[in-house]
C-alpha positions in Angstrom: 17.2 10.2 -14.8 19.8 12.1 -16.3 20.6 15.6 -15.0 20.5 18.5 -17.4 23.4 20.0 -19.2 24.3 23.9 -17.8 23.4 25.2 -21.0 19.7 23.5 -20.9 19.8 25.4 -17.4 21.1 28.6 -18.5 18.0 28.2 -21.5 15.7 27.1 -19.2 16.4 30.1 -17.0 16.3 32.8 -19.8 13.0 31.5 -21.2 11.2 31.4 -18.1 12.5 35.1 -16.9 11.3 36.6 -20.2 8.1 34.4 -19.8 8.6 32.5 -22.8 9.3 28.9 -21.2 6.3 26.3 -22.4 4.6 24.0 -20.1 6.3 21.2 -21.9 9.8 22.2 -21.0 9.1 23.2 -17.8 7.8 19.9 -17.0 11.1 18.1 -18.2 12.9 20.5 -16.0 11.2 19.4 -12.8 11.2 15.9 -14.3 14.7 15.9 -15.2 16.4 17.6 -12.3 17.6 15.8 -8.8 17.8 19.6 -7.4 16.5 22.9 -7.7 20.1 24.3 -6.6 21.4 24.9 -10.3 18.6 26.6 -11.6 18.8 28.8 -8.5 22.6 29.5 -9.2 22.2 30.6 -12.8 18.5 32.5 -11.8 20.3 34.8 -9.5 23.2 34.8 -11.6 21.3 36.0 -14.6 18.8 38.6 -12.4 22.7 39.8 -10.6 23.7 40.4 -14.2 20.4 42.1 -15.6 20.3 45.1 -12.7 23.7 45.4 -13.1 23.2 46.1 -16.8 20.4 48.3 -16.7 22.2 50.3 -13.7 25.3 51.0 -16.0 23.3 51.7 -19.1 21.3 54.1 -16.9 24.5 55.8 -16.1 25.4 55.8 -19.0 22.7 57.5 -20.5 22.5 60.2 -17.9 25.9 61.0 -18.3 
């Protein structure tokens, strides 16, 4: 069992927060992974980033 690269993380996360991850690659993610703890890290990473971003550009609109 190999673990996955970051970047098959940080794709696995965006598909499945837009709702676009298939059933197929969701399997190989529990399959492939030893721990939940890096999908967690870039999940809360990416949802951090995304309020942040729609907070400025709501700002930034209103302004």
């Amino acid at each position: 069992m190999s673990s996955p690269s970051w970047t098959q993380i940080l794709k696995s996360v965006l598909a499945s927060a837009f709702g676009v991850q298939s059933a197929k690659n969701r399997q190989q993610d529990f399959e492939n992974s030893a721990s939940v703890l890096p999908y967690l890290v870039v999940g809360v990473f990416f949802v951090a980033l995304f309020v942040f971003g729609l907070v400025f550009l709501v700002n930034w609109l209103v302004k």
